[in-house]
ZABAPA-588378 format. One record per atom (N, C-alpha, C): x, z, y. Coordinates in steps of 0.2 Angstrom, whole numbers, plus 5000, padded with zeros to 4 digits. Layout:
XZY;...
***
This chain:
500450004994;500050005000;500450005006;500449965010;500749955019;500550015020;500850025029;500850075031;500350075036;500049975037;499349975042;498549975038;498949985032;498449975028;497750065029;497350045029;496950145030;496550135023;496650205020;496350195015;495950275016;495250265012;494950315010;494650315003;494250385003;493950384996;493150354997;492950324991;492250314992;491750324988;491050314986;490950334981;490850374974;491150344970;491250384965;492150414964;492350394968;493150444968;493050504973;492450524975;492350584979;492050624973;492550684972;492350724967;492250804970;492050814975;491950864978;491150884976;490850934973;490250964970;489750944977;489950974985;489550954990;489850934995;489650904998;489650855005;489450875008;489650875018;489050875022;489150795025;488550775023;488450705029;488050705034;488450635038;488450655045;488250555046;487950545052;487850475053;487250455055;487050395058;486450375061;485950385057;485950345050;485250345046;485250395041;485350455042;485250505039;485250545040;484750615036;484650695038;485250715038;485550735045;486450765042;486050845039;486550855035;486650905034;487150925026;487150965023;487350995016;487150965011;487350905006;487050895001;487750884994;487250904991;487750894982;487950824984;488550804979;488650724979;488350684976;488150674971;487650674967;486950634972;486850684975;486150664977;486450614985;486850634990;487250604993;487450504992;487950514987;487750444981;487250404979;486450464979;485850404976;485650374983;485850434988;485550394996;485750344999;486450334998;486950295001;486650224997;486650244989;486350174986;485750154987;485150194988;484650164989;484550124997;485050125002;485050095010;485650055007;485750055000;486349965000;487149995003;487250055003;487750065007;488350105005;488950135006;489450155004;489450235007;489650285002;489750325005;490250345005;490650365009;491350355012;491450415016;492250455011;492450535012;492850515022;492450555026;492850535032;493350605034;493150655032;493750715031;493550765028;494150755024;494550775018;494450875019;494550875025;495050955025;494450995027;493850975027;493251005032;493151025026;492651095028;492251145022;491451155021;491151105020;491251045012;491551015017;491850955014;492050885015;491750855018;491850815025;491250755028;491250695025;490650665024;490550595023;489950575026;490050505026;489550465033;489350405026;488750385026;488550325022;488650265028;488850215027;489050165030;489150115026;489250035028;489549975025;490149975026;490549985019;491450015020;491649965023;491549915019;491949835023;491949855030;491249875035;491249845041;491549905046;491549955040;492150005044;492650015043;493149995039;493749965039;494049925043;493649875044;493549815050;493749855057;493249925057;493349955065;493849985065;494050025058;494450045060;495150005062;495349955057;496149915060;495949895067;495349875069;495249835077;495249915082;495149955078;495450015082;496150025083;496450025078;497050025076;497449985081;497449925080;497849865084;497649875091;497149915093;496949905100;497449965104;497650025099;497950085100;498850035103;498850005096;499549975097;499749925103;498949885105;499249835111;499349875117;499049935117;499149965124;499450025124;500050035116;500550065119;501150035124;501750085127;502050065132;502550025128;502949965130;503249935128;503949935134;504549985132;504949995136;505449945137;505549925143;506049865141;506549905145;507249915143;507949915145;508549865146;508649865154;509249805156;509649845159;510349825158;510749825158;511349805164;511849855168;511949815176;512649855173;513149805173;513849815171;514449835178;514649905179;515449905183;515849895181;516349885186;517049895182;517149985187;517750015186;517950075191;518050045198;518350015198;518249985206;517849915208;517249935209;516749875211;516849885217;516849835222;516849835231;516249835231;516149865237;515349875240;514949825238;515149725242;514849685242;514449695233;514849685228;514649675223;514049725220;514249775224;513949855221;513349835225;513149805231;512649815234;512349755231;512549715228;512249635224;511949675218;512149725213;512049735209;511449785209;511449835213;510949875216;510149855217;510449785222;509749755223;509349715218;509749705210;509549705204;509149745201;509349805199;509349885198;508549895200;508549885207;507949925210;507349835209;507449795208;506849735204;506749775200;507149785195;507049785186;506649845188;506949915191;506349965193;505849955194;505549915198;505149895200;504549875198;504949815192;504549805187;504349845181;504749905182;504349965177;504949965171;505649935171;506149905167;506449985167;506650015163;507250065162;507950025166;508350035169;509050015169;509650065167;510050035164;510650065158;511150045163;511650085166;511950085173;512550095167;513050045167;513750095164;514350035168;514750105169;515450075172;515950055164;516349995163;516649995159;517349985160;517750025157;518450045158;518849995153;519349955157;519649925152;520549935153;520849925146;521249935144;521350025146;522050035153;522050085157;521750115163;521150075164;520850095169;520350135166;520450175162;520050235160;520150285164;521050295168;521250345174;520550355177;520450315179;519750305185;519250325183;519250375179;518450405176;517850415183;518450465185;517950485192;517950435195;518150405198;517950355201;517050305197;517250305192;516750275188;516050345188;516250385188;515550425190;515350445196;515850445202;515650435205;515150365209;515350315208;515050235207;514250255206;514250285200;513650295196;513050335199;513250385200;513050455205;512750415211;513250385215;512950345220;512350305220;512350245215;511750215213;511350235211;511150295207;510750355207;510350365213;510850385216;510850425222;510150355228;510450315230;510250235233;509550225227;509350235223;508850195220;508450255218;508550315223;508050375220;507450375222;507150335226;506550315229;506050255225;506450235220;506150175216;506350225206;506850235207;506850265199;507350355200;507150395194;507450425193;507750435188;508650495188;508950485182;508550515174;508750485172;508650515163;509150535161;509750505159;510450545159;510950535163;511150575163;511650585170;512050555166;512750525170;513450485166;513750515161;513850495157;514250515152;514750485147;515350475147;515750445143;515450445137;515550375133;515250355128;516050295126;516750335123;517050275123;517250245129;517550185128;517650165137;517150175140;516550175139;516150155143;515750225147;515650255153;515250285156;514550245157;513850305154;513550265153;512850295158;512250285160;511750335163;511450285164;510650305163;510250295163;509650305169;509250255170;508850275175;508150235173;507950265174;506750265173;506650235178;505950215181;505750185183;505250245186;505050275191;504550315195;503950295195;503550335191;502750315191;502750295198;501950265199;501950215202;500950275204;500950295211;500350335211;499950315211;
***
């Protein structure tokens, strides 16, 4: 069985003595299974364990097919309007000059803009590792410049050559 797959119990795999049923065309209340069963058969319909953990157990008589159906079109509806984070990426070196810093910036704060995570790392090459601070501080400052459009997530952090920080995107009121 997939993991989008939803499965329940349904009529004769429900081995619980009583039920309470619950749903539109029916008296809810507390019934034996048994009796619960002839009901859901006599309206042509499935009876269908909807929770397990409840004392007696709930069941709804319904047509299983067409509520399977709701549920995965519930399912997928859950899935299309999760957040789908996108992360871009704005490369230093230890000594960027302003002009480029400020090129790079006015990058940074679009992708913010647009709701993008930006992944800020300064990368050290060869020996220009010396220049760490310098490299945090670089970082710190575009932080600092972009704190009206995003704010930090993680502060710099050596990761290898590379000093790395992250910055989110500010809800939008």
């Amino acid at each position: 069985m997939s993991k989008d797959t939803i499965s329940f119990r349904i009529n004769e795999e429900i081995t619980e003595p009583q039920v309470r049923l619950v749903g539109d065309n029916v008296e809810q209340g507390i019934y034996s299974t048994t009796e619960a069963l002839r009901m859901a058969e006599e309206q042509g319909m499935d009876l269908v364990l909807i929770t397990e953990k409840a004392n007696p157990p709930v069941c709804k008589i319904i047509d299983y097919k067409k509520f399977l159906y709701e549920q995965k079109k519930k399912q997928k509806e859950i899935q299309a309007n999760a957040a789908k984070i996108i992360v871009k990426e704005i490369r230093f070196g230890p000594q960027t000059d302003d002009h480029d810093f400020e090129f790079k910036k006015k990058h940074a704060k679009a992708f913010l803009e647009e709701g993008a995570k930006v992944k800020a790392y300064v990368f050290f090459k060869g020996r220009s590792i010396v220049y760490k601070e310098q490299g945090e501080i670089l970082l710190l400052r575009l932080a600092q410049e972009l704190e009206d459009v995003g704010k930090v997530e993680s502060m710099p952090k050596l990761e290898g050559k590379r000093m790395i920080m992250i910055i989110a995107p500010k809800k939008k009121k």
